[in-house]
C-alpha positions in Angstrom: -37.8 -50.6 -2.3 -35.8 -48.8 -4.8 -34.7 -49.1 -8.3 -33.0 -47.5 -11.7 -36.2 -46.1 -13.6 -34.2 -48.0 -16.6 -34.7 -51.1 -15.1 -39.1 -50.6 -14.6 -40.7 -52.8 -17.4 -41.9 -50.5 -19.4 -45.7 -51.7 -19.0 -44.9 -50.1 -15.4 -43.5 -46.6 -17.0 -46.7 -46.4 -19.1 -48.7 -46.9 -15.8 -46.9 -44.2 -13.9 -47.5 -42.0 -17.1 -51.0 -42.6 -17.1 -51.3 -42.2 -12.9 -49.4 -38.9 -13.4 -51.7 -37.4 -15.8 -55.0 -38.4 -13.8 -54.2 -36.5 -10.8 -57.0 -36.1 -8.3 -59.4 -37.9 -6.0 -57.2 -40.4 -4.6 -54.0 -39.9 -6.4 -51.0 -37.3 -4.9 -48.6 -35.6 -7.2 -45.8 -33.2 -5.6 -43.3 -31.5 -7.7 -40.0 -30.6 -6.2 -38.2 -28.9 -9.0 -35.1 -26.9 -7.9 -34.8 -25.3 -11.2 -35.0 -21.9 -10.0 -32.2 -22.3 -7.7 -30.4 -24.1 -10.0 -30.6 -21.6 -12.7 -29.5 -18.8 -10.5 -26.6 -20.9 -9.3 -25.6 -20.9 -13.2 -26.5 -16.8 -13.9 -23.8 -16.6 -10.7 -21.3 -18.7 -12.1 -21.3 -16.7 -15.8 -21.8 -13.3 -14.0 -18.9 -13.8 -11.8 -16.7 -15.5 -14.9 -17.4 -11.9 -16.9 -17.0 -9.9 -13.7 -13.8 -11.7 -13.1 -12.5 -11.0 -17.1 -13.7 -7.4 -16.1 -11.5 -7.0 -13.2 -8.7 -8.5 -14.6 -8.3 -6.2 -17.4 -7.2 -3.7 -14.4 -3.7 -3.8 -12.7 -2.1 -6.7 -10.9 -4.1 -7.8 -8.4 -2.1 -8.2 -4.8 -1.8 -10.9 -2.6 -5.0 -10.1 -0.6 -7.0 -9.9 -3.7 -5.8 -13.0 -5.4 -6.9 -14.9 -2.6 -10.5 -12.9 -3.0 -10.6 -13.9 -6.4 -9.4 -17.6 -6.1 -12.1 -18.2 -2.9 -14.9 -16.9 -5.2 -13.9 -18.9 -8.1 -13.5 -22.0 -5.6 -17.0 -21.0 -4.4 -18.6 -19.8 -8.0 -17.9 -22.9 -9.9 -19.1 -26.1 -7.7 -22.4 -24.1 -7.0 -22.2 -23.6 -11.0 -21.8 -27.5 -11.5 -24.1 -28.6 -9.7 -26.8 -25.9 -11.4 -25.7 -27.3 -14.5 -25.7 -31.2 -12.9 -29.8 -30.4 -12.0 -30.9 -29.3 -15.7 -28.9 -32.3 -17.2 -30.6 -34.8 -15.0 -33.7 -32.7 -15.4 -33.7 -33.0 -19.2 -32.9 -36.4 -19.5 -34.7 -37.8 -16.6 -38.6 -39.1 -18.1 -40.2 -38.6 -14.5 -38.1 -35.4 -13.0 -38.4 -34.8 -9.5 -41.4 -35.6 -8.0 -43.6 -37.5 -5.3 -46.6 -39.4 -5.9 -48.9 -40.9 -3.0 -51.9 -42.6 -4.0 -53.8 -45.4 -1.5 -51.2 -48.4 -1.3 -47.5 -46.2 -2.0 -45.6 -43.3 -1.1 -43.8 -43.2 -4.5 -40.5 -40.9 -4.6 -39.3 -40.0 -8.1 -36.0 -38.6 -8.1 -34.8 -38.2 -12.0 -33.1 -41.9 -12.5 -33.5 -43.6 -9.3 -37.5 -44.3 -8.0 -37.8 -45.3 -4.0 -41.1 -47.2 -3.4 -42.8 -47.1 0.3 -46.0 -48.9 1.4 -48.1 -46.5 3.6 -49.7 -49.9 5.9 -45.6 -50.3 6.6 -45.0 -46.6 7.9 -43.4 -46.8 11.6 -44.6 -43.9 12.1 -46.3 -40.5 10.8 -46.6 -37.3 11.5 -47.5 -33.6 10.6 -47.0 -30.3 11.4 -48.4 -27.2 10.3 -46.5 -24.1 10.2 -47.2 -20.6 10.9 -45.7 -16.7 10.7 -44.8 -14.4 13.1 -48.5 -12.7 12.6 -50.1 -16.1 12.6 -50.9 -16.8 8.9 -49.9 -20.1 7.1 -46.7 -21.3 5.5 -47.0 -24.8 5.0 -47.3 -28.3 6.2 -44.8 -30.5 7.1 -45.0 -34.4 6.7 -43.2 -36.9 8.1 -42.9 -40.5 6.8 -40.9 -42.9 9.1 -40.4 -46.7 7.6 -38.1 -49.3 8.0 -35.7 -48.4 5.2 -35.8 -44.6 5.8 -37.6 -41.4 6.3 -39.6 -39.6 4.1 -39.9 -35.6 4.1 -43.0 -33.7 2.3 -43.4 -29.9 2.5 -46.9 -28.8 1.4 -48.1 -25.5 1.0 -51.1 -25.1 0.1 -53.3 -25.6 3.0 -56.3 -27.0 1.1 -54.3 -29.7 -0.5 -52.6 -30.6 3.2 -56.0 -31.3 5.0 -57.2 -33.0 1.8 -53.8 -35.1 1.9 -54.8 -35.6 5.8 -58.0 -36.6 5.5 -56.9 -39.2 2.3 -54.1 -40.5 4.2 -56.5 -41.2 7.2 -59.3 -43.2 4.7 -56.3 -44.7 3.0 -55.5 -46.8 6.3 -58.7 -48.1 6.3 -59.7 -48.6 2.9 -56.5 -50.5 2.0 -57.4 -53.3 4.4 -60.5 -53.5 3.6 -59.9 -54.0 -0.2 -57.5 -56.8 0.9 -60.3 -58.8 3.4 -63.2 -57.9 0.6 -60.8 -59.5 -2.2 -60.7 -56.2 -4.9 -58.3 -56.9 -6.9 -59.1 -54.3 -9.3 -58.5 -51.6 -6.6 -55.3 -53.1 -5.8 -53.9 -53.4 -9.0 -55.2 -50.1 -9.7 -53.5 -48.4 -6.6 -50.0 -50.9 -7.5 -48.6 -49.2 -10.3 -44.9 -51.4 -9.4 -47.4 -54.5 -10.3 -45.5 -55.8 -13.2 -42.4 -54.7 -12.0 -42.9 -56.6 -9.0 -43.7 -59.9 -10.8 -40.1 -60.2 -12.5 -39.2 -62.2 -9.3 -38.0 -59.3 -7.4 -39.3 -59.3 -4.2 -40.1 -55.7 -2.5 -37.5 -55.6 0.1 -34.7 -57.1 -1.9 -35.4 -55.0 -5.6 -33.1 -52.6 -6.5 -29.2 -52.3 -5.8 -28.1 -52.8 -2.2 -28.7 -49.7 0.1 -24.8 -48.9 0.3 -25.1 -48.7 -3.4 -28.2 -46.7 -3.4 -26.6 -44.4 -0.5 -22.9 -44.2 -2.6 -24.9 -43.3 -6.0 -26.7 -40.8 -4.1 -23.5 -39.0 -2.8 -21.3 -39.2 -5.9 -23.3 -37.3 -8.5 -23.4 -33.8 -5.8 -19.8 -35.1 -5.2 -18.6 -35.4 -8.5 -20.1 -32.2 -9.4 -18.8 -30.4 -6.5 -14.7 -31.6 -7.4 -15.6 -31.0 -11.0 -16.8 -27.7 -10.1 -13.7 -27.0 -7.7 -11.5 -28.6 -10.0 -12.8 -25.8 -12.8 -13.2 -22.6 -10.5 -9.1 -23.6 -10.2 -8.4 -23.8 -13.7 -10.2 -20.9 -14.9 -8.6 -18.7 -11.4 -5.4 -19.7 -13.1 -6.5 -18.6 -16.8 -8.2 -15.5 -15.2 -4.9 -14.7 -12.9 -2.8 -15.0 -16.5 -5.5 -12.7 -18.3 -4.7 -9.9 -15.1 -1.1 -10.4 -15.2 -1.3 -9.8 -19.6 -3.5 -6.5 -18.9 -1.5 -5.4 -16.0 1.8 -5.5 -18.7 -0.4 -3.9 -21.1 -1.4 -1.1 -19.3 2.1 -0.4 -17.5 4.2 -0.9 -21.0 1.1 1.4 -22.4 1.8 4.4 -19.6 5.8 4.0 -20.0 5.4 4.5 -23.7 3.0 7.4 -23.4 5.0 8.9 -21.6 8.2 8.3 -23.1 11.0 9.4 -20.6 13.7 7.1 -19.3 11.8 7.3 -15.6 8.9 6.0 -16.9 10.6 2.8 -18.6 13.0 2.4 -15.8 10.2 2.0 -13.6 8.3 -0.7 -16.1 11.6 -2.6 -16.1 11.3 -2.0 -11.9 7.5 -3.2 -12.0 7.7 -6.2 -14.8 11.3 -7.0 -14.9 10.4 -9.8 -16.5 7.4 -8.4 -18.7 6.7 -8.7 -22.7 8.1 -5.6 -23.4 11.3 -6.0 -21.1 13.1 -5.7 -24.3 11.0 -2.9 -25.8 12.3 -0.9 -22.7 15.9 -1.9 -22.7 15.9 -0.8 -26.5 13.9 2.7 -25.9 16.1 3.5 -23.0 18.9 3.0 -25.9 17.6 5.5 -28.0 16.9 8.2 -24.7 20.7 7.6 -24.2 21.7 7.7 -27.7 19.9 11.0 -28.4 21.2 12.4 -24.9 24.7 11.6 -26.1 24.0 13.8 -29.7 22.0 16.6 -28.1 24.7 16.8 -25.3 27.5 17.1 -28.4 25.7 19.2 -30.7 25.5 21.6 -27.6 29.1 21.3 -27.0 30.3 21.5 -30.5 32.5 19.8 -32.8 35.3 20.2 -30.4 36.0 17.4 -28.1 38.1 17.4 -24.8 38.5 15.3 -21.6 35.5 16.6 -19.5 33.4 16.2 -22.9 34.3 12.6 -23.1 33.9 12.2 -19.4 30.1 12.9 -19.5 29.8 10.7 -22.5 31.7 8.4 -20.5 29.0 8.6 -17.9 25.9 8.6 -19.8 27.4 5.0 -21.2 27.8 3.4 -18.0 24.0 5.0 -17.3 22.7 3.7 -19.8 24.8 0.2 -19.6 24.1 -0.1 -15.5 20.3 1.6 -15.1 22.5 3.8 -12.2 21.9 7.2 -14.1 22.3 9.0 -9.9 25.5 11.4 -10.3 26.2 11.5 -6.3 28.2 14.7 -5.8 30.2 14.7 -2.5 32.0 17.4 -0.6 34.7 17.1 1.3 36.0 20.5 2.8 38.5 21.3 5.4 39.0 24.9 8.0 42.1 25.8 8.2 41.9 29.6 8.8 43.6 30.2 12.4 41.4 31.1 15.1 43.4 34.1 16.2 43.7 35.6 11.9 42.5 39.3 13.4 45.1 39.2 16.0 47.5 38.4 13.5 46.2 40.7 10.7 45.9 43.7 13.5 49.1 43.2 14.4 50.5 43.0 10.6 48.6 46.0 9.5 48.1 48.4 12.3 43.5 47.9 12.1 41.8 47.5 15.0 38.2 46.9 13.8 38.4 43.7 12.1 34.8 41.7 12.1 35.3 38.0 12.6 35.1 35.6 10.5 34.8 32.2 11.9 31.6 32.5 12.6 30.7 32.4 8.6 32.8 29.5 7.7 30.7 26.6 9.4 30.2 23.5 8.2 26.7 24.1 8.1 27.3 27.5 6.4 29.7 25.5 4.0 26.7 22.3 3.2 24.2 25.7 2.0 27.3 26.9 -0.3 27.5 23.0 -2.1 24.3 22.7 -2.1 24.2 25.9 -4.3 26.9 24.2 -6.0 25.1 20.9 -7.1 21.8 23.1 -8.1 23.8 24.9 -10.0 25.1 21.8 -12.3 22.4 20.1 -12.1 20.2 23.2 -13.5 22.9 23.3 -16.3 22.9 20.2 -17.2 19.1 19.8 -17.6 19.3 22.5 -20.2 20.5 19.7 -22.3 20.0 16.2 -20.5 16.6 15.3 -18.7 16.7 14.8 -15.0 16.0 10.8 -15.6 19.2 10.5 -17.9 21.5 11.9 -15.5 20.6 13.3 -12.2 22.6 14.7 -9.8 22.6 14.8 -5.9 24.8 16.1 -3.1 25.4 12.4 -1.4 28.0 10.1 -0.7 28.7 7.8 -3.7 27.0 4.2 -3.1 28.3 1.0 -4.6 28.0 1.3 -8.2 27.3 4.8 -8.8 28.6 7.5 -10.8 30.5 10.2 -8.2 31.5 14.0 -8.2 34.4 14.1 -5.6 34.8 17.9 -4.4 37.7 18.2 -1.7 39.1 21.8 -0.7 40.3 23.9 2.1 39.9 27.0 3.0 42.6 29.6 4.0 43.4 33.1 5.4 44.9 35.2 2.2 46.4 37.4 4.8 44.9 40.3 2.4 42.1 43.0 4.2 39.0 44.2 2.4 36.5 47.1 3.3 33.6 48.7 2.4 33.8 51.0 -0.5 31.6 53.5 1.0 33.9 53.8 3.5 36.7 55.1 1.2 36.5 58.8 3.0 37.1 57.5 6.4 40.5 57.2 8.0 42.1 53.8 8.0 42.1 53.1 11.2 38.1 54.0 11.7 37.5 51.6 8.8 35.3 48.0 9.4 38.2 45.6 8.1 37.5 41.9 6.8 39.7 39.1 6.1 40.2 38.1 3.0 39.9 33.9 2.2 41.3 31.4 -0.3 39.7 28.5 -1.6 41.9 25.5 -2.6 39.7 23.0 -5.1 40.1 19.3 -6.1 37.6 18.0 -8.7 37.5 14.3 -9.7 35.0 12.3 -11.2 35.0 8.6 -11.2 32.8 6.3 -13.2 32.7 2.8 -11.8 34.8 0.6 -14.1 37.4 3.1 -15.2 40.8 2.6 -14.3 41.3 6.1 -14.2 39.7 9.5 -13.7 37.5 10.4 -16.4 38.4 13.6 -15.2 40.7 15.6 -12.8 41.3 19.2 -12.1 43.0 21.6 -9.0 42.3 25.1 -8.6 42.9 27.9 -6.3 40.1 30.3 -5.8 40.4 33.8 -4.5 38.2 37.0 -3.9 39.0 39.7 -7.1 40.6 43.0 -5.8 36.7 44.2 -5.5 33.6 42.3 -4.8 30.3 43.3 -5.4 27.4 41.8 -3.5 23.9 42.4 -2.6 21.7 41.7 0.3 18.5 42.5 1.5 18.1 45.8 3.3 16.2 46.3 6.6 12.8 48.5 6.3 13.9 50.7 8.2 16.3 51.7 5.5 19.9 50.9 4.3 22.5 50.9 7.3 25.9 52.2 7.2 27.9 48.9 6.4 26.9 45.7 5.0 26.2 42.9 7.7 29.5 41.0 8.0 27.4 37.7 6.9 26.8 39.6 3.8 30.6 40.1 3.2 32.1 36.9 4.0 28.9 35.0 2.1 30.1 37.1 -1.0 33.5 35.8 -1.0 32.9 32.6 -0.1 30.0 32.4 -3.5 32.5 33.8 -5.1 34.8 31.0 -4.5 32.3 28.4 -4.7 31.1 30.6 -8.2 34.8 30.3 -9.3 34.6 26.3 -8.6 31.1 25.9 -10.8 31.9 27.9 -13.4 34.9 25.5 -14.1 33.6 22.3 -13.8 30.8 24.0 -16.2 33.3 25.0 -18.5 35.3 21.8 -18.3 32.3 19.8 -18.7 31.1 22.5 -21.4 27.7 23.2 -20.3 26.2 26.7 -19.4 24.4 27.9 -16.2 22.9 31.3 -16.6 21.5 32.5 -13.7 19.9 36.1 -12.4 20.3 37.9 -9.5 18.0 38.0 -7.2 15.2 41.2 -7.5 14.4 43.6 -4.6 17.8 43.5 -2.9 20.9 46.1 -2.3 24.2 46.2 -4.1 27.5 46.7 -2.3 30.9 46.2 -2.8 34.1 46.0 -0.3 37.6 46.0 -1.8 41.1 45.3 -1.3 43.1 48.2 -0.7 47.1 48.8 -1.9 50.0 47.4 -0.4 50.9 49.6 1.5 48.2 48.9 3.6 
């Protein structure tokens, strides 16, 4: 039999009371409070919800730890709930959880509901006691088979077991006996469900239906554990909000500490869509503007093309985010491959050194390179690497370009080695002397035009001076041909920077290098 506690007459309640408080002799009282757990299941839940606040005051959690968070919270909360579910029921409940056997019932308390077993009507019942692994005692187990279900108990204390044993085994004789010897105040001492019984209920039919009793069973645990799902969700979501607030925070924090356009470019790059999107934009504004007034106050009052071609180009920077200044090279050989034959032939001088050899394309990439140090060094002077930065590259879609393109030529003029003035002509080491022709354009995506444009011819003065590191062995004769050619093809390439510096009027002041030899080869008279 089982029944709503609501539904005992109260007569009944008062008798359980009374049965409760006069434990002993032949009366059985087990408490099964799950308190404990249930109260660690709630310290859980509200360490994990502080833990969780914790962690998300850090950066953005990834993917992998999202799903960490969002299983724990799944997990946290249900096993919260149903904590939470157990000290309700517990408070409210007037008989807890409990289970009382006394000489005619096996009585099974559980908060609202009470189930009601006759110990004559068992099927069948059995114990089992339970040992460690160094033989001492754990607990008893008993098992209570009837007709309408199966009854569990765990005891564990071993005195109370046997003395349960040794009750149960007098109960199955004394019962009978009080029922052939006609004791009716045994009876209705051991049937506390006396009255309750009486309001024409008969013991197998009180109570709801056992589907009922079964589904009320399930649908507390269940309810809690969807309510509890249902929560761990919402508060993931609140929590996953929380980290993505603190995660702006912190970046839009670092970006202003730092205060450089690289650090808000790269907010903007992390939270495009963050709460201080437009905090960026507008500090990247003010960079720019104060990039543009440093960059005139350097160059003066005075205005002129190149001048209003780097404004040009911090605007569209500043307009586009593309702030990359790709500088590109484009250079063309043309010196003849037999020039000494030629210059031998025109001049009467056998010992000219060759100079192919120094005009490689890979020799030429070290000389731009130089070249795009060079401006880039001079224009950092007065405008931060993140405002405009330059590279040697090919242009991409979109971005700001330095087009270079030039050739290189034969003069058709000789140079040598001024410490060989004292020796004859035709003993002298000869070189060929080059000419560089430049074309500079710079194009700004957008403009119809060249911001812009500029030719030039470079060539080697009457007499260059150059150094170079000497041997240890001391300083030879002449300088190393690479040494020669290298110095008029910097000086060329020196010629080139210096005008796009001047055009673009900033200044690149730059030391020669310690520890080496000077030397310098000229051009001689005509009438070489």
């Amino acid at each position: 039999m089982r029944a709503l506690v609501k539904d005992l007459p109260e007569i009944t309640k008062r008798r359980l009371r009374k049965t409760l408080e006069a434990t002993g002799g032949d009366i059985f009282v087990f408490r099964h409070s799950k308190r404990g757990w249930a109260t660690v299941g709630l310290v859980a839940t509200a360490v994990w919800i502080w833990l969780a606040l914790v962690l998300a005051e850090d950066y953005r959690w990834n993917t992998e730890e999202k799903y960490w968070v969002l299983a724990v919270c799944v997990a946290a909360f249900p096993i919260g709930s149903l904590g939470l579910l157990y000290w309700v029921r517990w408070i409210r409940s007037e008989f807890q959880d409990l289970t009382l056997i006394n000489p005619l019932y096996l009585l099974r308390l559980r908060f609202h509901e009470i189930g009601a077993h006759v110990l004559l009507q068992a099927k069948d019942f059995k114990s089992h006691h339970s040992v460690g692994s160094r033989g001492e005692y754990l607990h008893t187990t008993f098992k209570f088979v009837f007709e309408d279900g199966i009854e569990t108990l765990k005891v564990k204390d071993a005195k109370v077991a046997q003395e349960l044993l040794t009750a149960l085994a007098r109960f199955a004789e004394q019962v009978p006996a009080w029922f052939r010897q006609g004791e009716s105040t045994s009876l209705y001492s051991a049937d506390v469900l006396y009255e309750f019984r009486q309001q024409e209920k008969e013991l197998s039919a009180a109570g709801p239906p056992a589907k009922v009793r079964n589904l009320r069973r399930v649908i507390a645990p269940a309810a809690g554990l969807l309510v509890g799902i249902l929560v761990g969700s919402v508060f993931f979501y609140s929590v996953d909000r929380v980290n993505d607030y603190h995660d702006d925070e912190r970046r839009w924090t670092s970006a202003s500490s730092a205060g450089t356009a690289a650090a808000f470019r790269l907010y903007k790059a992390q939270r495009p869509n963050g709460r201080h999107a437009v905090d960026a934009n507008v500090r990247l504004n003010i960079l720019y503007q104060k990039a543009v007034s440093d960059y005139r106050d350097a160059a003066g009052l005075e205005t002129s093309q190149g001048i209003e071609a780097v404004i040009k180009m911090l605007d569209y920077a500043r307009r586009t985010g593309k702030y990359n200044v790709a500088v590109s090279f484009y250079g063309t050989n043309e010196i003849p491959a037999d020039i000494e034959r030629q210059l031998s032939s025109r001049y009467g001088v056998t010992h000219l050194i060759p100079i192919h050899p120094h005009f490689t394309s890979q020799a030429n990439q070290e000389r731009e390179s130089e070249v795009v140090q060079r401006i880039s060094s001079a224009f950092r002077q007065i405008i931060p690497a993140d405002i405009l930065q330059f590279t040697k590259s090919e242009a991409a879609d979109g971005e700001i370009g330095f087009f270079v393109s030039y050739t290189i030529q034969a003069s058709g003029a000789l140079y040598y080695s001024v410490k060989e003035g004292q020796i004859p002509v035709g003993r002298r080491n000869w070189y060929t002397g080059i000419t560089f022709g430049w074309t500079f354009q710079i194009v700004v995506p957008g403009e119809d035009s060249y911001p812009l444009e500029f030719s030039l011819t470079s060539e080697p003065a009457n007499e260059i001076q150059f150094s170079y590191s000497a041997p240890s062995s001391g300083l030879p004769t002449q300088p190393p041909p690479n040494a020669v050619y290298k110095a008029m093809a910097n000086s060329a390439f020196d010629d080139l920077t210096a005008k796009v510096l001047r055009e673009l009027s900033v200044e690149n002041q730059t030391s020669p290098p310690a520890g080496v030899t000077k030397e310098r080869v000229r051009k001689p008279t005509p009438r070489v």
